[in-house]
N, C-alpha and C positions, 0 to 999 in steps of 0.2 A: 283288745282283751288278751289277756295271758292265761292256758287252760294246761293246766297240768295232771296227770296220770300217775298216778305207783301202782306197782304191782308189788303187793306185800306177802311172801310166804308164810306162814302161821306154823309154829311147833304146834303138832296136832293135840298133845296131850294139854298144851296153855292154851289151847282157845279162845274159849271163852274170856281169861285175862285179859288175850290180848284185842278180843273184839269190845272189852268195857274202854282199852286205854285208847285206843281210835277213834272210839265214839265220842269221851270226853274231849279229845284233838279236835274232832271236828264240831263240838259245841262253843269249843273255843277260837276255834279258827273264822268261823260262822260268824263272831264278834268284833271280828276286827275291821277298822276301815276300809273301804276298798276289796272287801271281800262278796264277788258278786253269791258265790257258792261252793260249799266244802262236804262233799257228800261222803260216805266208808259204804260200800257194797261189797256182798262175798260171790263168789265163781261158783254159778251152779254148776258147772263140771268138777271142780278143785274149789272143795269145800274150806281148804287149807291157804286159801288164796284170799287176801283182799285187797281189792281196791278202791284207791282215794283218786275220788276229781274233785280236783278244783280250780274253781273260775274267780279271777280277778280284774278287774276295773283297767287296770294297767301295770307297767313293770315294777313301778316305783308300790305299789301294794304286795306284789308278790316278793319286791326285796325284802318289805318289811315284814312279810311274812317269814320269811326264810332267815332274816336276822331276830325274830322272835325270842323272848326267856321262853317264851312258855312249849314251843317247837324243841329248845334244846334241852327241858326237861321230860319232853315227850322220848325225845330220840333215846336217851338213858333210859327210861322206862322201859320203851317198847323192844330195845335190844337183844335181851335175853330172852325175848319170847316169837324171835325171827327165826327161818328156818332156813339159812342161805343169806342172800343178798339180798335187798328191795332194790327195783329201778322206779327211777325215777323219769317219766318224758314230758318236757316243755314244749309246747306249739305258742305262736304267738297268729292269735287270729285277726283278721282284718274284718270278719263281715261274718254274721251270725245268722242265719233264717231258722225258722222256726216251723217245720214240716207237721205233716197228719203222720201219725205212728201208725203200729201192725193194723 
């Protein structure tokens, strides 16, 4: 499994924009093959903060995610309504358990 991370900084005053174009990202990302999971959450500390996980089946899903029309029309989109850089982090997982929460 391929589990990826961003941390997206947010122009405070586009907000909200930029939490509709995210959302739309990950309804669409959520559709694609090999897509196990594509979630957008915001930082209750850095309200201004969101992050994207997403979980993939294997490499060859998360290529094709990352070779997407619909990712490089997101990118355009969501550009102007960055506040800084997003990172982006790759883990490639071998083994998954599934724990009891708080």
């Amino acid at each position: 499994m391929i589990v990826a991370l961003s941390e997206v900084p947010l122009v405070p005053e586009t907000r909200e924009r930029a939490l509709d174009v995210l959302a739309s990202m990950a309804a669409e990302s959520r559709a694609e093959a090999g897509v196990v999971d594509y979630r957008v959450t915001t930082d209750v500390e850095e309200p201004n903060v969101a992050h994207i996980v997403e979980r993939y089946e294997d490499e060859a899903a998360f290529d094709a995610h990352e070779n997407s029309a619909h990712l490089d029309a997101f990118q355009s989109e969501i550009a102007p309504l960055i506040d800084g850089e997003a990172t982006l982090y790759r883990y490639a997982v071998e083994r998954e358990d599934v724990l009891p929460g708080p």
